[in-house]
C-alpha positions as CSV (number, residue, x, y, z in Angstrom):
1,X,0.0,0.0,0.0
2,X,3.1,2.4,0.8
3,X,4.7,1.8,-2.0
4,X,1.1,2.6,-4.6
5,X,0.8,5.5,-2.4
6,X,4.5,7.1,-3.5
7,X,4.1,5.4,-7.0
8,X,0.8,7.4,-7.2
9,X,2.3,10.8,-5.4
10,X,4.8,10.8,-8.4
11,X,2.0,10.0,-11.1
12,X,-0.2,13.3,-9.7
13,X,2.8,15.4,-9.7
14,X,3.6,14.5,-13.6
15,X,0.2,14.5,-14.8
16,X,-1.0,17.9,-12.8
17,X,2.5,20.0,-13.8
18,X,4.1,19.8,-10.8
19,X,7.6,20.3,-11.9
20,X,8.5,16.6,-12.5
21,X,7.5,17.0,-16.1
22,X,8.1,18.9,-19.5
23,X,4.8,19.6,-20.9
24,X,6.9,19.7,-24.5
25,X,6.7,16.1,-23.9
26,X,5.4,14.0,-27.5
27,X,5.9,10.9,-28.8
28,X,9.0,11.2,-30.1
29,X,10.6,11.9,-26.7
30,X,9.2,8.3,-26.2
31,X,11.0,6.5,-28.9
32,X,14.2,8.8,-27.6
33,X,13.2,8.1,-24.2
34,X,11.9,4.2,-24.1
35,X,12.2,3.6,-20.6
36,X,9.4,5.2,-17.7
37,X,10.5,5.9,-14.6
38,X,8.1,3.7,-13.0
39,X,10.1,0.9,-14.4
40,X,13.4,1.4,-13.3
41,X,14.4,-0.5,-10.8
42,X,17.7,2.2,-9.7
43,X,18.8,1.9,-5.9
44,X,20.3,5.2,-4.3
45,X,18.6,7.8,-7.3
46,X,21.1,10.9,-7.6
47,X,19.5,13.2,-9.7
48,X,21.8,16.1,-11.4
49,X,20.2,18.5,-13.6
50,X,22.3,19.9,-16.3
51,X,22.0,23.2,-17.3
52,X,24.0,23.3,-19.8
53,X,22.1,20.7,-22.5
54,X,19.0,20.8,-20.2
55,X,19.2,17.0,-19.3
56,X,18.6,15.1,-16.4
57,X,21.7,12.3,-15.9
58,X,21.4,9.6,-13.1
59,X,23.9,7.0,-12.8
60,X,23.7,3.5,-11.2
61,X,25.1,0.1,-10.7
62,X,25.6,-2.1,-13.7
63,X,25.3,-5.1,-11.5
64,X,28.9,-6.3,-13.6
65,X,31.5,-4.1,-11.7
66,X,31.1,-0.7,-13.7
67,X,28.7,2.3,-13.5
68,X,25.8,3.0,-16.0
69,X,24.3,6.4,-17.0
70,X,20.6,7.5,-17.6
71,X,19.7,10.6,-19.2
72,X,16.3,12.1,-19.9
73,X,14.5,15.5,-20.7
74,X,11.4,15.4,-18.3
75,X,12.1,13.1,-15.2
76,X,9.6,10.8,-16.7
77,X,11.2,9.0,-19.9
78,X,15.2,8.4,-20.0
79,X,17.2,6.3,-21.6
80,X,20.6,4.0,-21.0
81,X,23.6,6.2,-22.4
82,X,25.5,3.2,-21.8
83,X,28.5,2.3,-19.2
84,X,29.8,5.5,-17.8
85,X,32.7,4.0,-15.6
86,X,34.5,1.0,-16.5
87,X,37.3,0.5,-14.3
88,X,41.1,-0.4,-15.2
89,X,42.6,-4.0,-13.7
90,X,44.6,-2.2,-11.7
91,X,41.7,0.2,-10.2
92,X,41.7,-0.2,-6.4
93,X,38.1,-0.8,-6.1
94,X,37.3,-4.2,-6.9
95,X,33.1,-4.7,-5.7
96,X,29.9,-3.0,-4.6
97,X,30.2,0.3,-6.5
98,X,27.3,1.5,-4.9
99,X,25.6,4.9,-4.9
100,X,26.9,6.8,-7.4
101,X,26.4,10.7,-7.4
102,X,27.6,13.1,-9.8
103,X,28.5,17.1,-9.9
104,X,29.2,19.5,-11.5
105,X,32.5,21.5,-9.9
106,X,34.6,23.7,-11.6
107,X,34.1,23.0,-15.5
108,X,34.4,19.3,-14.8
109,X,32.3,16.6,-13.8
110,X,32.9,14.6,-10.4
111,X,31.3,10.9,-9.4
112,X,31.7,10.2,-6.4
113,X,31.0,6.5,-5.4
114,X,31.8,3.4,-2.7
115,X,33.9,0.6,-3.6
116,X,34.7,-2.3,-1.5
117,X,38.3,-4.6,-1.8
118,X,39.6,-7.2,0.9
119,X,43.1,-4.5,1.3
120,X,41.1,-1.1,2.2
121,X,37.6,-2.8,2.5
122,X,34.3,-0.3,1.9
123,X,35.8,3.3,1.4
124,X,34.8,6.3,-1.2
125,X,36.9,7.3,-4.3
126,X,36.1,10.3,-6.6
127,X,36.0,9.8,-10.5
128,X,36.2,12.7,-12.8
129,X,35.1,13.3,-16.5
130,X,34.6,16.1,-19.1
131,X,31.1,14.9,-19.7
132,X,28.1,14.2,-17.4
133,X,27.5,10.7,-19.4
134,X,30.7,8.8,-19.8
135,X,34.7,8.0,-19.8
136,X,34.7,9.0,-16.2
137,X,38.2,7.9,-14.9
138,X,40.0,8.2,-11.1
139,X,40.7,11.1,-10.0
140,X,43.2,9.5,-7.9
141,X,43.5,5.6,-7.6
142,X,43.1,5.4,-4.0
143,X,40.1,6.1,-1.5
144,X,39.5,9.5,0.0
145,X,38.3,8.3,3.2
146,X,40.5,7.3,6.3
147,X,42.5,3.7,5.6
148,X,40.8,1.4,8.8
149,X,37.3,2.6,8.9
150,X,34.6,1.2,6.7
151,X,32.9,4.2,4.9
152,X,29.9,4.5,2.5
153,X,27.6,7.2,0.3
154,X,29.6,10.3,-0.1
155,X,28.3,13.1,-1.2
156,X,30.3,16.8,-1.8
157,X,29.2,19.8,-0.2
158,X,30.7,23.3,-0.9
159,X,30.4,25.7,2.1
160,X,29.9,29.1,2.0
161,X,33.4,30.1,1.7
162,X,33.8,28.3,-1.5
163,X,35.5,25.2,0.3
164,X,34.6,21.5,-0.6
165,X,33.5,19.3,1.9
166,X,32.6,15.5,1.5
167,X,30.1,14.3,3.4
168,X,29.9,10.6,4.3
169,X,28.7,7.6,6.6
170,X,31.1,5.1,8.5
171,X,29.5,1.4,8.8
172,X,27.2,0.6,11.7
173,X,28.8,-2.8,11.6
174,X,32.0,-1.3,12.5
175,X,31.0,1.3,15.1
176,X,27.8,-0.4,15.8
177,X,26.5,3.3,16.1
178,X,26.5,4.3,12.9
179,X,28.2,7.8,12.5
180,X,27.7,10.7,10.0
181,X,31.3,12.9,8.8
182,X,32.6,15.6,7.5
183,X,35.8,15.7,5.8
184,X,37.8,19.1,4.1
185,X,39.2,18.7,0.8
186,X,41.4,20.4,-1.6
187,X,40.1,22.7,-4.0
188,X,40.9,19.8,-6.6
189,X,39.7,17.1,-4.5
190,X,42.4,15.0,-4.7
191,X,43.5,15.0,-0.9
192,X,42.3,15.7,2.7
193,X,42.9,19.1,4.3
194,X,42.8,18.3,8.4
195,X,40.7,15.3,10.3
196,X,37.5,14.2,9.8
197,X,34.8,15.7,12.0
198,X,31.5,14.0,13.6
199,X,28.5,16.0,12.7
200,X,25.7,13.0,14.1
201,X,25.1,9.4,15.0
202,X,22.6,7.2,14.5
203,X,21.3,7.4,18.3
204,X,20.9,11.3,18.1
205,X,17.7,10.8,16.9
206,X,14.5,9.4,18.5
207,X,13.2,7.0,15.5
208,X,16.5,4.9,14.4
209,X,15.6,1.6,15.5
210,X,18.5,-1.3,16.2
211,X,19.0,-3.5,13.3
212,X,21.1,-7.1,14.1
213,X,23.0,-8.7,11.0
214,X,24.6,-11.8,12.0
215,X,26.4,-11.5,15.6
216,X,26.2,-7.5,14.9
217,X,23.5,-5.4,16.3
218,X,23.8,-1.4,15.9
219,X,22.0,1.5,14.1
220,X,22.5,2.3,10.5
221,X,23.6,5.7,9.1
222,X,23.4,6.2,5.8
223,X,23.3,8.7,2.5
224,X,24.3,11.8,4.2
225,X,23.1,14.7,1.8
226,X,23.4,18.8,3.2
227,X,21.0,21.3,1.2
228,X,21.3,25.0,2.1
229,X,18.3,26.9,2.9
230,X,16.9,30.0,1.6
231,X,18.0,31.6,4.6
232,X,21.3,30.1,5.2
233,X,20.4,27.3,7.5
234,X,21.7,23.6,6.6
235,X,19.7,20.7,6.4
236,X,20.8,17.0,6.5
237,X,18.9,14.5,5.3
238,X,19.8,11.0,5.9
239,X,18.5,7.4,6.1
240,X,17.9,4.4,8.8
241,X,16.0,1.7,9.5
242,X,12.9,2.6,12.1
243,X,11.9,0.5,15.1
244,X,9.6,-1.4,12.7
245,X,12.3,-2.6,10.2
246,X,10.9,0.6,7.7
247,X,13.9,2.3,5.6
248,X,13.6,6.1,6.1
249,X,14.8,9.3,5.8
250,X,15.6,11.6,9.1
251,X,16.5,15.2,9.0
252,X,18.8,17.2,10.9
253,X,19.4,21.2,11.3
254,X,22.3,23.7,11.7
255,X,20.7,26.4,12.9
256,X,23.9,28.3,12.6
257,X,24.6,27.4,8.5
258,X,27.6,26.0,9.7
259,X,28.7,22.9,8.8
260,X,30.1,22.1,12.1
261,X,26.9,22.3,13.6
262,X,25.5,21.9,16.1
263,X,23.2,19.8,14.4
264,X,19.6,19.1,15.9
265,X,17.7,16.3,14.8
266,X,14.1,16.4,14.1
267,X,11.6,14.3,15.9
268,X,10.1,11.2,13.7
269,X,11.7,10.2,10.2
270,X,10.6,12.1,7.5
271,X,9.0,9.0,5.9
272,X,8.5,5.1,6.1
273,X,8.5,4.3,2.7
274,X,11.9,4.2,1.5
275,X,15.0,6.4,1.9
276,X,18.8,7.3,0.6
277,X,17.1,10.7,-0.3
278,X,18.5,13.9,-2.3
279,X,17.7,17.3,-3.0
280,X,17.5,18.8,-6.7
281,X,15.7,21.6,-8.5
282,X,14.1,20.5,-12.2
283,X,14.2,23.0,-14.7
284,X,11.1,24.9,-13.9
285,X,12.4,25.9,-10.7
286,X,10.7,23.3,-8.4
287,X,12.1,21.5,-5.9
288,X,12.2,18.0,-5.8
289,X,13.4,15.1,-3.2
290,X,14.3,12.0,-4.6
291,X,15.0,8.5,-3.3
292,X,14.1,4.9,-3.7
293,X,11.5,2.4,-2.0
294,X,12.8,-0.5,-0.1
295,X,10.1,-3.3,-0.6
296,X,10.5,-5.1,-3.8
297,X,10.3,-4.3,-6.5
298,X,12.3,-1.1,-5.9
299,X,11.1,1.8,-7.1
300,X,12.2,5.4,-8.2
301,X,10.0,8.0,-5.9
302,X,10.2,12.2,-6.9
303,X,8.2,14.3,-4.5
304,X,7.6,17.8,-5.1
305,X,8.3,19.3,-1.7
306,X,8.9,22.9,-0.1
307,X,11.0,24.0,3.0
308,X,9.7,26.1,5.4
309,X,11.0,26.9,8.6
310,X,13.5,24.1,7.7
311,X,10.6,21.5,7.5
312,X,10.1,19.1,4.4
313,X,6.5,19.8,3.5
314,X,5.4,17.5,0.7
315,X,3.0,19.2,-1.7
316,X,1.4,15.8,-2.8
């Protein structure tokens, strides 16, 4: 039922015009654009909306240990551009390549993605490319996240002051309370500037519910993602697992609009139909959050939403 609910949220918002579609729309986007959203079965949806040749790229797991790209002109029809990372023998990374997010920084284009190998185990690397579709390559062949910990879903944040920031989750399984970070980079992203810092855990909020997995038992942090506000305040959005076994997404504020926080969580998840959310405005100015359901089959959800007073009102 919670998953025809958001599959029916995103309908209404296509049909009635509310920013998920192009109204330019005809057949022959179709035959361009074969595959509907509603069919796409994409974990971790990272939406980035191109200015530049007004098209919508998503990339995402090729299930064959490389990266795949979607493009499409109204957030309704895309196609498969094809593989859009396909890594060298020698690449460090050699499973998972999970959630995928691209940006735009600087006149190039950035993935940045987790990676798993039995020497460094989970950690984050960034790939870079002249295009938002393909020959993305290393930017350096090593991770960018501390050697030791087990680290997931990076995302890259630039602060007010121009300064890049990646944003990331270390592994439950490893700190059994799963922990949300900050980490400086250079201006070229290559290297760390200074320690990571702790912006959250799991336990700083009152609807993260335990989750066991095997002999391990702990509470999941995961797909950190900071949106600046109209008025300078930062949001987080995140994902766990509720009490009830429901993926979610939680919400946290910096009242300040500093990345350092402190950071107060809101009461109750922001959901219980899915999570490993993003922010993104379409071409007609809307703003939309994106993420995926967790019940089978998985699904693509796009809700039109507002902010106010740093609250995530949905407007369907």
């Amino acid at each position: 039922m919670k998953r025809f609910f958001t599959t029916w949220c995103l309908l209404i918002g296509l049909l009635t015009g509310t920013g998920c579609i192009n109204h330019s729309t005809t057949s022959d986007n179709t035959l361009d654009y074969p595959l509907n959203v509603n069919d796409m079965r994409v974990r971790d949806p990272f939406i980035l909306a191109n200015a530049a040749d007004s098209t919508y790229y998503m990339h995402a797991n090729s299930g064959k240990g490389s990266f795949v790209c979607y493009a499409s002109k109204d957030l309704r029809q895309w196609r498969l551009c094809g593989e859009s990372f396909i890594p060298q023998p020698d690449f460090w990374g050699k499973r998972d390549f999970w959630a995928p997010k691209t940006y735009y920084y600087k006149g190039r284009f950035y993935l940045i993605a987790s990676f798993y190998s039995p020497e460094r185990q989970r950690a984050i690397s960034i790939l870079v490319s002249d295009y938002p579709n393909r020959d993305f390559q290393p930017l350096v062949n090593q991770p960018i996240t501390p050697a030791g910990w087990l680290c997931l879903d990076g995302t890259l944040y630039i602060d007010k002051d121009g300064s890049p920031w990646l944003i990331y989750a270390r592994e439950w399984i490893e700190v059994e309370n799963g922990e949300i970070y900050a980490q400086r980079l250079s201006e070229d992203l290559t290297q760390t500037a200074g320690k990571p810092i702790l912006l959250c855990r799991g336990s700083d909020s009152d609807w993260a519910g335990l989750i066991t997995s095997g002999s391990k038992t702990g509470i999941v942090t995961n797909a950190p993602f900071i949106y600046t506000t109209e008025n300078g305040k930062l949001l987080l959005l995140w994902s766990s697992f509720r009490a009830n076994g429901e993926y979610a997404i939680g919400t946290a504020i910096s009242h300040s609009g500093n990345l350092c926080g402190p950071w107060q969580q809101q009461s109750n998840s922001l959901n219980d139909d899915g999570g490993h959310a993003m922010l993104f405005r379409d071409f007609q100015g809307s703003l939309l959050l994106s993420y995926h359901t967790n019940e089978p089959p998985v699904q693509i959800i796009l809700r039109p939403i507002r902010i106010e007073q740093e609250n995530i009102i949905f407007l369907n």
